[in-house]
C-alpha positions in Angstrom: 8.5 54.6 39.1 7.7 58.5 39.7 8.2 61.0 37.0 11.5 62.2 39.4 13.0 59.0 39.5 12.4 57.7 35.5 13.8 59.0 32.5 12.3 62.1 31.6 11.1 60.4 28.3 9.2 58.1 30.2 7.3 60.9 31.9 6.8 62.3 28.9 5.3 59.2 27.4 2.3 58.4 29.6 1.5 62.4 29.8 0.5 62.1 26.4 -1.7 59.4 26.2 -4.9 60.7 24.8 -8.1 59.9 26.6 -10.0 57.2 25.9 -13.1 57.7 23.5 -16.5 57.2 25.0 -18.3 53.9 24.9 -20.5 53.0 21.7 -24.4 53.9 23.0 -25.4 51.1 20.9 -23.5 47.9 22.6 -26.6 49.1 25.4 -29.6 48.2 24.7 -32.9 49.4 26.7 -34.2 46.2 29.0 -37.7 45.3 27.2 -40.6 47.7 29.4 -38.5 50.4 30.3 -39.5 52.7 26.8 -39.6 56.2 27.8 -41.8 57.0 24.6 -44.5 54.6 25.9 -46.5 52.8 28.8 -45.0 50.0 31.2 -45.8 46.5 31.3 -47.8 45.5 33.7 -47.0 45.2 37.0 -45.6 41.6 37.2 -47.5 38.8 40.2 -45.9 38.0 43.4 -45.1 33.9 41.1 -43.5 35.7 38.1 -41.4 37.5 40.9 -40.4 34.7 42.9 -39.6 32.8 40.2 -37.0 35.2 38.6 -35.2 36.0 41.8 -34.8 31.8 42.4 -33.5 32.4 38.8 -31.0 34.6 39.6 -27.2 33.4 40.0 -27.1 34.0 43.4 -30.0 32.1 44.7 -28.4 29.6 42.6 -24.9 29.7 44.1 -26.6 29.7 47.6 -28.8 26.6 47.0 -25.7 25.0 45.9 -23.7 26.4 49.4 -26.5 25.2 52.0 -25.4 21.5 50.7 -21.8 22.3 51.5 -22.8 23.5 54.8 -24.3 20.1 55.3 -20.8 18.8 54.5 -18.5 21.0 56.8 -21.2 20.0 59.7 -20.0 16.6 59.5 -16.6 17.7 60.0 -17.2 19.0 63.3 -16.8 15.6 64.9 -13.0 15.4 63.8 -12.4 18.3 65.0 -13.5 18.0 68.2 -11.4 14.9 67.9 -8.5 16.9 67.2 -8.8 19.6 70.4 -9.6 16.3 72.5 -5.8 14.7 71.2 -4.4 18.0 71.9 -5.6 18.7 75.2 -4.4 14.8 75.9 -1.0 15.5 74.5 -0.6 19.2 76.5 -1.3 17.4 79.7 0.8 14.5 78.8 3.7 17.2 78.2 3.2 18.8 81.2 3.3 15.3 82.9 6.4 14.2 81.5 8.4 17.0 82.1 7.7 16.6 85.8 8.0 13.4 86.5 11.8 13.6 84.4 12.5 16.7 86.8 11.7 14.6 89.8 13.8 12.0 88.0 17.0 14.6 87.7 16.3 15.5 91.5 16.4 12.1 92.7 19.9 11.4 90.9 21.2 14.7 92.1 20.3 13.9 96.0 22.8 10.3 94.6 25.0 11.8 93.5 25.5 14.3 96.9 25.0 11.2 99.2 27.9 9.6 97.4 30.1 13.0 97.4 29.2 12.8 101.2 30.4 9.4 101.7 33.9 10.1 100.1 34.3 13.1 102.3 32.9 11.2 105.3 36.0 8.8 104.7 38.9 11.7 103.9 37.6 13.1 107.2 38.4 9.8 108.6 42.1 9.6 107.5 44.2 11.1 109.8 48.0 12.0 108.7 49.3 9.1 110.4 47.2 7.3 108.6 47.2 8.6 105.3 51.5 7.8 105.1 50.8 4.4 105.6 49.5 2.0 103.0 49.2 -1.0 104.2 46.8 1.0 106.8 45.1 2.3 104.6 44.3 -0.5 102.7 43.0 -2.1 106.0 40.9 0.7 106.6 39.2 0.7 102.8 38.5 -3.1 103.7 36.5 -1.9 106.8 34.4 0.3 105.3 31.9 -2.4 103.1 29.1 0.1 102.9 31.3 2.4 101.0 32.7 -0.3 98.8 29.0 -1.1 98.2 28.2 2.5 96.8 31.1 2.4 94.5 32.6 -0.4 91.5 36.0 0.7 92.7 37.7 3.0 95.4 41.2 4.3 94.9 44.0 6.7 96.6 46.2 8.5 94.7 49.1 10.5 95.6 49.2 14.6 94.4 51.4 14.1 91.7 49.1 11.2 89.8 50.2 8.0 90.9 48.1 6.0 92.7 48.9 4.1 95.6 46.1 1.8 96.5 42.9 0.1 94.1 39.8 -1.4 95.7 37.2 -3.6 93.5 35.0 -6.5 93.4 38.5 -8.5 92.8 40.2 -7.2 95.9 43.1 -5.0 96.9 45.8 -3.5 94.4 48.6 -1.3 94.6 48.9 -0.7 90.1 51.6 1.1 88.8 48.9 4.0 87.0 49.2 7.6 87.0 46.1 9.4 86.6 48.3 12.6 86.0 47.2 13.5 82.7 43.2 12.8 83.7 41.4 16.5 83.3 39.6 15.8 87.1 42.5 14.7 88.7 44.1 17.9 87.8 41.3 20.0 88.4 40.9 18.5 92.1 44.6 19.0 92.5 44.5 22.7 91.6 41.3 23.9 92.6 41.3 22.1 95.9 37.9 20.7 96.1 35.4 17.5 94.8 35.1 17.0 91.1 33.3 14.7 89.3 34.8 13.3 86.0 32.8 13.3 82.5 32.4 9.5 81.8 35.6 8.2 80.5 37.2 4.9 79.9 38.7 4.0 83.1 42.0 3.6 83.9 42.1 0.1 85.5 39.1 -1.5 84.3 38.7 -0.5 80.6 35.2 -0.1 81.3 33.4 3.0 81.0 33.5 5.2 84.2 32.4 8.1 86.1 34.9 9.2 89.1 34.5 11.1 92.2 37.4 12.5 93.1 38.2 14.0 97.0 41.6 16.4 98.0 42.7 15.8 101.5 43.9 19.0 102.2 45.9 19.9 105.3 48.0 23.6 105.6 46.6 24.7 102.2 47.8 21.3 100.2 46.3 18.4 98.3 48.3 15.3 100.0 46.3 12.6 98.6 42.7 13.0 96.8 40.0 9.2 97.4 37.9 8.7 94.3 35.5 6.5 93.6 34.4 5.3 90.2 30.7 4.4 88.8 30.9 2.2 86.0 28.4 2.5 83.7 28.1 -0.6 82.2 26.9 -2.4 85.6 23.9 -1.6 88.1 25.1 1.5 89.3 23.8 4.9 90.0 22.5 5.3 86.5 21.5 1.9 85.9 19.1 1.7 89.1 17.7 4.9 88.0 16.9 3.6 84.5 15.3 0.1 85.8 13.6 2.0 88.4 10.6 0.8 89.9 6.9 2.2 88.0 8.5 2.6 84.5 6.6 3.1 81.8 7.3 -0.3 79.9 9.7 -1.0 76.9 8.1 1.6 74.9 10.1 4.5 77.4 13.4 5.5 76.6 15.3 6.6 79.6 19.3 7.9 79.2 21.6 10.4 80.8 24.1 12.5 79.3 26.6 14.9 80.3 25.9 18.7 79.0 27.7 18.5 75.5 25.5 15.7 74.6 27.4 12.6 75.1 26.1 9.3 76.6 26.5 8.5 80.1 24.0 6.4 80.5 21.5 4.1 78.1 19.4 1.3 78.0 21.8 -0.3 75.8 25.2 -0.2 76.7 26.8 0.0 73.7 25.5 3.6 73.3 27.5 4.2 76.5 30.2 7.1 75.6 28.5 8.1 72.1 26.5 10.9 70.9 23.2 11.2 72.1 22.2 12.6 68.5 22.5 8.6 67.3 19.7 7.6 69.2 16.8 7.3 66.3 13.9 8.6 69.2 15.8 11.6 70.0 17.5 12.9 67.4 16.0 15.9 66.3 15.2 17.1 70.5 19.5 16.4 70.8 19.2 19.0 67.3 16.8 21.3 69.1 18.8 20.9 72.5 21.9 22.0 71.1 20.2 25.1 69.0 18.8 26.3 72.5 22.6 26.2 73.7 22.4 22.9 75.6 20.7 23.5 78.5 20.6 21.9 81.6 17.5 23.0 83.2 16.9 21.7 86.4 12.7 22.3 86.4 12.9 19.9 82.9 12.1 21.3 79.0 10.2 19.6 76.2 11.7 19.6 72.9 10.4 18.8 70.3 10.6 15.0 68.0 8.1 14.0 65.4 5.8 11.0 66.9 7.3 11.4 70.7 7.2 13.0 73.6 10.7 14.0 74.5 11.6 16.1 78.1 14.9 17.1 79.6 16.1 17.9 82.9 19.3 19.1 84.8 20.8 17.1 87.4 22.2 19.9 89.4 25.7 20.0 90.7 27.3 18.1 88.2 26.1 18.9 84.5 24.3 16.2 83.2 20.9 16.0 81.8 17.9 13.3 81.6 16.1 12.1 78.9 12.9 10.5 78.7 11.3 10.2 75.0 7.9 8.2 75.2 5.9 7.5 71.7 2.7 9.8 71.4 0.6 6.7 70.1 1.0 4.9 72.8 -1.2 8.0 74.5 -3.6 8.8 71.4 -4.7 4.9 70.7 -8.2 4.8 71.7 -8.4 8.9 69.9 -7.2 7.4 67.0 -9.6 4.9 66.4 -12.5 7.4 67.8 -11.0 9.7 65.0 -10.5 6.9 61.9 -14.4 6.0 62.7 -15.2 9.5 62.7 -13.7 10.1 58.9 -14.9 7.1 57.4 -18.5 7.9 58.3 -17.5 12.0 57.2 -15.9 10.7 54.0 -19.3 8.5 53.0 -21.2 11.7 53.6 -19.1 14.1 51.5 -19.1 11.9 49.0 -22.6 11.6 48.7 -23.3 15.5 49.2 -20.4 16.3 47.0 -21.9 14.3 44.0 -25.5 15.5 44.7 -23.7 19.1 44.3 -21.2 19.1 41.4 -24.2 17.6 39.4 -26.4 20.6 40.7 -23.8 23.1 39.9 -22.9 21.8 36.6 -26.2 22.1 36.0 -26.8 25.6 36.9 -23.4 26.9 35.1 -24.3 25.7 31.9 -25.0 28.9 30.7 -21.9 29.8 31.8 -19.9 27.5 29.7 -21.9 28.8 27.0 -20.6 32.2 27.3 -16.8 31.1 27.7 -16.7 29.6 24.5 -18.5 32.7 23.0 -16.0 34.8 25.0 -12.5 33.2 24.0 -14.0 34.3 20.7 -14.4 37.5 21.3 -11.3 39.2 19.6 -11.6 37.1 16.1 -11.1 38.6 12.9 -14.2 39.1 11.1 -16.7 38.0 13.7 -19.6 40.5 14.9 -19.5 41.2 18.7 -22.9 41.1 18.5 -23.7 37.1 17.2 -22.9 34.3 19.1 -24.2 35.3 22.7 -25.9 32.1 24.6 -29.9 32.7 25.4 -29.5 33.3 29.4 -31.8 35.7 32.1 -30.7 37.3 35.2 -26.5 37.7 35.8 -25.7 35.9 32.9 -27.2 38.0 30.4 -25.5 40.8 31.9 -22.2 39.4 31.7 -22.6 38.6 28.1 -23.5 42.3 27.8 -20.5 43.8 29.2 -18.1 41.4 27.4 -20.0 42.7 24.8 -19.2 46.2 25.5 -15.5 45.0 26.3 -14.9 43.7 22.6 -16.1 47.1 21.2 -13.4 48.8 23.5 -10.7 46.5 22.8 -10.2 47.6 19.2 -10.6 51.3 20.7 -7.8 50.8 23.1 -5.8 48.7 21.0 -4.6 51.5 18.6 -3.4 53.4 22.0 -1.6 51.2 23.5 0.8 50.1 20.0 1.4 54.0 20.0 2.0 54.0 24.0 4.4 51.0 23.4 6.4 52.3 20.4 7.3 55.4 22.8 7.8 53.2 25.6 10.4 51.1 23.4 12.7 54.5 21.7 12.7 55.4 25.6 14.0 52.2 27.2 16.7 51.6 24.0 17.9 55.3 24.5 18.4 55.5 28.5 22.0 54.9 29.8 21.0 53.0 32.6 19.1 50.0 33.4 15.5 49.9 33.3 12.3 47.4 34.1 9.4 46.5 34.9 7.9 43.2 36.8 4.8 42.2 37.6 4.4 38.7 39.4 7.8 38.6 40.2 8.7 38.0 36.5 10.6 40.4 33.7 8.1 41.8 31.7 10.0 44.9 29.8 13.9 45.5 30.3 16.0 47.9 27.9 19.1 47.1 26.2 21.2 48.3 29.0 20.1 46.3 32.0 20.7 43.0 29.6 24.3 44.8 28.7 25.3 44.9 32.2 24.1 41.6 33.3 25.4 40.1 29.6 22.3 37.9 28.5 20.1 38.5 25.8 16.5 40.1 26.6 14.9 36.4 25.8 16.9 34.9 28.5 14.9 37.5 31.4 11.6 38.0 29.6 9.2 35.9 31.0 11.9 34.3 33.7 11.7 34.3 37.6 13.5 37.7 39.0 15.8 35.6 40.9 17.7 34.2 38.1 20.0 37.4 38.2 20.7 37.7 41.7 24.4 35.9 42.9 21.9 33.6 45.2 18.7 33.0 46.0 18.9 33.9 49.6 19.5 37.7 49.0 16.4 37.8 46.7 14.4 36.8 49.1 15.8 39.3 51.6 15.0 41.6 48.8 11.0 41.5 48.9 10.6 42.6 52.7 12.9 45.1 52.4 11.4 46.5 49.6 7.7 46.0 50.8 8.5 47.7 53.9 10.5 50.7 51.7 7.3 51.3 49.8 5.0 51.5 52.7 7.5 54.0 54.1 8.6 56.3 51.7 6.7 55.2 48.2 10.3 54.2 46.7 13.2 51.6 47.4 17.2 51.8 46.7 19.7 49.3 47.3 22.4 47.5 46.6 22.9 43.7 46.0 25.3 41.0 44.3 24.4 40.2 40.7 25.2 37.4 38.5 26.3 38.0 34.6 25.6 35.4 32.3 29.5 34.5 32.5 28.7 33.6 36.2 31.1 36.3 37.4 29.6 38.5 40.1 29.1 42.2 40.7 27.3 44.6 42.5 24.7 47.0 41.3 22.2 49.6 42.4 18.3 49.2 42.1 15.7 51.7 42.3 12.2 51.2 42.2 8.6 52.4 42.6 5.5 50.8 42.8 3.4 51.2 39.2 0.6 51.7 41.6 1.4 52.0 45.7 -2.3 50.8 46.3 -2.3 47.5 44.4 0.8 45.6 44.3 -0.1 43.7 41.6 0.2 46.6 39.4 4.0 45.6 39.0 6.8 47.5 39.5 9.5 49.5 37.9 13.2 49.3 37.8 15.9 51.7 37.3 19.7 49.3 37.5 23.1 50.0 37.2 26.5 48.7 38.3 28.5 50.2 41.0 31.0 47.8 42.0 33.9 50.2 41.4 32.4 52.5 43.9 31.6 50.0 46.6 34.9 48.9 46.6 36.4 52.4 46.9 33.7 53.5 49.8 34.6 49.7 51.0 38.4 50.6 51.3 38.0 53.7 52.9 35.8 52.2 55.3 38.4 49.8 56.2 41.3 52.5 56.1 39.3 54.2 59.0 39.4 51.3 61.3 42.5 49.5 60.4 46.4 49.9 61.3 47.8 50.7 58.0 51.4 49.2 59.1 50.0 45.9 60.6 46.4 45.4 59.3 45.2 45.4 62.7 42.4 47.3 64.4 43.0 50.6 65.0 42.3 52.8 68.8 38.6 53.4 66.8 37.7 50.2 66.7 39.1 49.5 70.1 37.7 51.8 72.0 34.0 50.5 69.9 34.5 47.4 70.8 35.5 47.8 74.3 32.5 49.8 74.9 29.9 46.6 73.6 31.6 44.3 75.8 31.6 46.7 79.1 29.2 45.1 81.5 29.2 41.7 79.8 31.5 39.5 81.7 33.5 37.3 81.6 36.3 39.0 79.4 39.7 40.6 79.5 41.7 43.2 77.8 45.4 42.8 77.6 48.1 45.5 77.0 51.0 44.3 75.5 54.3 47.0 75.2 57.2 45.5 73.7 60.8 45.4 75.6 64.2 46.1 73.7 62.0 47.2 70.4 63.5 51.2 70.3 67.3 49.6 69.5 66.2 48.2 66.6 64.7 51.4 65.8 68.1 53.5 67.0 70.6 50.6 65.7 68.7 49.2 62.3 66.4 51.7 61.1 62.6 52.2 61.1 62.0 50.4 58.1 64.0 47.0 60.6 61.3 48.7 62.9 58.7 48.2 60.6 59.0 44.9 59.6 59.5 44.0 63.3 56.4 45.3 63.9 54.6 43.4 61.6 55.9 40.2 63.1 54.7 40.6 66.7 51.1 41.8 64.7 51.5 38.2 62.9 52.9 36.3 65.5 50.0 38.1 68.1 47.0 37.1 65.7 48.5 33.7 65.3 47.5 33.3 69.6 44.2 34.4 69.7 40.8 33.1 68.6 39.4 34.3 65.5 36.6 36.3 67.1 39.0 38.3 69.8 39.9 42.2 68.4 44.2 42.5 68.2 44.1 46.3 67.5 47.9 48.4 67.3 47.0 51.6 69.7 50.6 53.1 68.9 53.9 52.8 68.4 54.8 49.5 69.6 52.1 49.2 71.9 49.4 46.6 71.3 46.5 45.6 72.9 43.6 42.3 72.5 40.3 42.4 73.7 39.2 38.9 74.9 35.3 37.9 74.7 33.9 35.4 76.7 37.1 34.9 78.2 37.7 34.0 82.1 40.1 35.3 84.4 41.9 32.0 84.2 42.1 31.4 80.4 42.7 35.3 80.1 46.1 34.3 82.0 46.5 31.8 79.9 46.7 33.4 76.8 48.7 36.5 78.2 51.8 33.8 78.9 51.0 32.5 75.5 51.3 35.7 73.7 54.3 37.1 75.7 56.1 34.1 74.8 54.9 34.1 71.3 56.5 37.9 71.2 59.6 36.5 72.5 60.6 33.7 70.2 59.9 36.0 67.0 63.0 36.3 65.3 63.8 38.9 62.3 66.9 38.0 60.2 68.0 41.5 58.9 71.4 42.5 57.6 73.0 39.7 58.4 71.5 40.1 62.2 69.1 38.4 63.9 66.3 40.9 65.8 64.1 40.1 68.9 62.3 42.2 71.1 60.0 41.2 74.5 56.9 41.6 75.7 55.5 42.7 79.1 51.6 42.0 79.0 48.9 43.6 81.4 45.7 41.7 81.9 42.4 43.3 83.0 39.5 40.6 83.9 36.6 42.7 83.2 34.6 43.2 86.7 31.9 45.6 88.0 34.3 48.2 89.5 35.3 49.2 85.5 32.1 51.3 85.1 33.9 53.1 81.9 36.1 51.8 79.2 38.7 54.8 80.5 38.7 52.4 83.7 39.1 49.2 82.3 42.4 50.5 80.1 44.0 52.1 82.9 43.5 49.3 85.2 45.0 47.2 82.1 47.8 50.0 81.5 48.6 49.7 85.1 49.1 46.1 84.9 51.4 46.5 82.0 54.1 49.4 83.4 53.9 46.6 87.0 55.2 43.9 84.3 57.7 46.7 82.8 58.8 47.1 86.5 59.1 43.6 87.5 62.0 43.8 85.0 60.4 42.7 81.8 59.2 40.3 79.9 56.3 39.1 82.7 52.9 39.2 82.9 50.6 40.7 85.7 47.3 40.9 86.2 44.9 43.9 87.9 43.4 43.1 90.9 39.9 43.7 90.6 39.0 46.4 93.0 42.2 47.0 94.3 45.2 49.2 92.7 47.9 46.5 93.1 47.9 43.9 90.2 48.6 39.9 90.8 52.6 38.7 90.2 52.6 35.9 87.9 55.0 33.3 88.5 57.9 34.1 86.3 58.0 30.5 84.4 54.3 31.0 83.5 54.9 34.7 82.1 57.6 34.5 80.2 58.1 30.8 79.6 
């Protein structure tokens, strides 16, 4: 910390530390033949000077590294071993995820020939036809190849119920209502094929697949044909997974839909459960679902320890196929090559390694010599000068500057007790918090940093820096943040949640600059107090600025913020939402009846919307919600659930009970809305057509056009 950001008494403090004294001349003696009084030794031979530089440490060290060399040569062999196994595996990769695309492409060309054949036989069915049963029951029984494709065919009238049943068993007529099936209604509505998600079927029990076909004639669904797969028997999933040219019992072929659930498996009781619960693909299911569950049609590899695990789409219908094959079954004969390799490496190193350490020991003994003299350095009553082992070349120079550094020591010694004793009367006078760690660990606090936090100074000295923070993961968003502030600026601030020793938590302030910005492991200092009171109050403020103070809802600011970051990132909707009969209450009741009214539509609005969608108050009694990845259709959706939300609230005041209604306009988001200005008038618009439809309705803006979309009246206002 920089004179500008410490206590002035600190600054103070190190400016008057005195220099240090210079070095005793004696603890340096001249090397023997260098006398400037007299004559020099003779010049030495080329021996003597051989022998003394193979005396030196280094040549020493270097002997001692040429036999290690030896060592890490006979590691080259494993790793060639190694980029051998990974070149195996990348191509086995690259492998696999091909061959499972052309697996997904080969189902998917299935799954079309059999939507094919079902429309084939609705094109068949003329209207004459199609009113008669008992015809078309005869016709079903002339078509074997279809009943060959399928476990069992079926016709079904509009409204769910079905009117004929064809299986291995023969022909039915079952009283069963496939009404409340998802497909059925989605073929009924939408007009067009479907294909179920696998589902206990109706008839049979047994887990099924259906393939569902509208006959449509003058813009109606008059009967849908379906066909189910049941995936229990040899089907179009079985026959894929007992294909021809497998890859043996150690392959693991399945199918799932794209939320991860079983449609097919070599087992059949994993048949309608989790994929996750299969042991060999567990953790690709885990990476699978992180990536958003993807069904990629060109195939993916993800990731399981000890297989090779790949993924494809199967387009036109969602699901996905997984093939997982063990990675030993590819490495064997590397494996073996590699075990070979280690055993004859790990004789080798052995025998080098021993050679060495008895080598080295030998060299170092000096060395060991002068550690034991050197831990004994600072005794009371010992002479730096006795004790020192007999040694030549880098040794003997070492001993000579520890030496030197045990004549220093009591030099410096006196300083630094007079540098501490100011330190201390700074730290115990400063108001705020200060410290200093080095290591990551307290090494020096004052009295008021343990005040604040309410432990005693033993409790940090010494201890991990984390132990003060309210968790450990905003410690370690700490150090980059602070790393990156010193490389910047030369000096950090923040603030972060803080435990006291009572486990209550707060939030405080830290400063801090490096001790020295070109060697972190100088430590750092600390300046710390608590400013929870003034959080909260900037906090409140904050929120007062984006925030209805009536309602608690978001405010225009906020709407027209978050309108602009979804603009251009479809599908969503913005609804408007003005209330009908509301100013009476106003007029007959009062505004604080107004009030309170108010507050119940913000309730009751909140309580029909998901937690991420923005219900803001824009004024008065007009409301509006912003809907995120929201569709046209479900955008509808929650418009009629909302308006009739409005309408059932009920205020009991005075001995009266209130109401108001709601006209909503929605506003699919779409490319012709290049500004938010656009989107809310096209929403507004809406809104007064709902108002002018006589209330209490719903309409939506045609994208495009200025007209909006009538709703029918029992879907907008219940």
């Amino acid at each position: 910390m920089s004179a500008d950001s410490a206590p002035p008494q600190v600054a103070d403090a190190v400016a008057e530390i005195p220099e240090m004294a210079p070095a005793d001349s004696e603890l340096w003696p001249k090397p023997a033949g260098t006398d400037p009084g007299g004559s020099s030794d003779a010049a030495p031979s080329w021996r003597s000077k051989a022998t003394r530089a193979l005396g030196t440490l280094k040549a020493k060290l270097t002997i001692a590294a040429i036999g290690s060399l030896v060592v890490g040569i006979s590691a080259i062999s494993v790793l060639s071993l190694n980029s051998a196994q990974r070149d195996l595996l990348a191509q086995a990769e690259a492998r696999e995820v091909a061959q499972t695309a052309s697996l997904a492409r080969d189902l998917s060309q299935r799954v079309l020939a059999l939507q094919q054949a079902l429309r084939s036989t609705a094109d068949q069915i003329d209207p004459a036809l199609e009113q008669m049963d008992d015809a078309l029951e005869q016709h079903f029984q002339s078509q074997p190849a279809l009943r060959q494709q399928f476990s069992n065919l079926f016709v079904a009238a509009p409204d769910g119920r079905m009117r004929l049943y064809v299986d291995d068993a023969g022909t039915r007529r079952p009283r069963t209502s496939l009404a409340d099936r998802d497909y059925f209604r989605k073929a009924v509505t939408e007009k067009r094929a479907v294909i179920s998600d696998a589902i206990p079927g109706r008839v049979s029990g047994e887990p099924v697949i259906v393939f569902v076909h509208p006959i449509v004639r003058d813009g109606e669904v008059t009967s849908l044909i379906g066909g189910a797969l049941r995936l229990a028997s040899r089907n179009l999933a079985a026959s894929l997974l007992e294909r021809d040219g497998a890859q043996g019992s150690e392959e693991l072929l399945a199918i799932s839909n794209d939320s991860g659930m079983v449609i097919a498996h070599p087992r059949a009781d994993q048949v309608l459960k989790r994929l996750g619960g299969e042991p060999r693909l567990k953790q690709a299911v885990r990476h699978w679902e992180d990536q958003g569950n993807p069904a990629e049609p060109t195939g993916l590899l993800l990731g399981q320890p000890g297989e090779i695990v790949s993924a494809a789409g199967v387009a036109a219908t969602g699901w996905v196929v997984w093939r997982a094959i063990p990675e030993a079954t590819l490495v064997e004969p590397l494996q073996r090559a590699r075990w070979q390799a280690a055993r004859q490496a790990a004789v080798v190193i052995a025998v080098l390694g021993a050679l060495t350490f008895l080598w080295v020991r030998r060299l170092l003994m000096p060395l060991q010599l002068l550690q034991q003299r050197a831990l004994s350095l600072f005794e009371a009553g010992r002479s730096v000068h006795d004790g020192w082992p007999d040694a030549s070349g880098e040794v003997a120079a070492l001993a000579q500057a520890l030496r030197h550094v045990g004549a220093e020591r009591a030099h410096l010694e006196s300083f630094t007790n007079e540098l501490l004793g100011r330190l201390r009367s700074v730290m115990e006078a400063a108001p705020l918090g200060i410290g200093f760690t080095r290591n990551q660990r307290f090494e020096l606090i004052n009295p008021a940093w343990c005040r604040m936090l309410q432990l005693e100074d033993a409790e940090l000295l010494g201890h991990h820096a984390s132990i003060i923070f309210a968790n450990t993961s905003d410690y370690e968003a700490l150090g980059p943040a602070v790393r990156d502030a010193f490389a910047r600026d030369g000096s950090y601030a923040g603030e972060w949640r803080f435990r006291r020793g009572d486990g209550s938590i707060f939030w405080g302030q830290l400063n801090a600059r490096p001790v020295d910005r070109s060697n972190a492991a100088a430590g750092t200092i600390w300046t710390f107090s608590d400013v929870t009171a003034l959080r909260a109050s900037r906090e409140h403020l904050q929120w007062q600025a984006t925030h209805d103070q009536l309602t608690g809802l978001g405010n225009r600011v906020v709407f027209e913020e978050r309108l602009k970051s979804v603009l251009g990132h479809p599908p969503a909707a913005l609804l408007v939402i003005d209330l009908d009969r509301f100013k009476p209450i106003n007029d007959q009741h009062g505004h604080a009846a107004g009030d309170e009214m108010l507050k119940m539509v913000a309730s009751a609005l909140v309580a029909h919307v998901r937690a991420g969608d923005l219900a803001v108050r824009t004024g008065g009694d007009e409301f509006a919600v912003v809907l995120e990845r929201c569709p046209p259709e479900a955008a509808q959706r929650v418009a009629g659930e909302v308006q009739r939300a409005i309408t059932r609230t009920e205020l009991r005041w005075e001995d009266n009970t209130l109401s108001v209604g709601a006209s909503v306009g929605v506003a699919p988001l779409c490319d012709d809305y290049a500004t938010v200005e656009a989107w809310i008038s096209a929403a507004d618009a809406a809104c007064y057509a709902a108002k002018a439809a006589g209330r209490g309705t719903v309409r939506v803006a045609r994208a495009g056009s200025s007209n909006v979309i009538p709703l029918p009246r029992h879907d907008a206002a219940g």
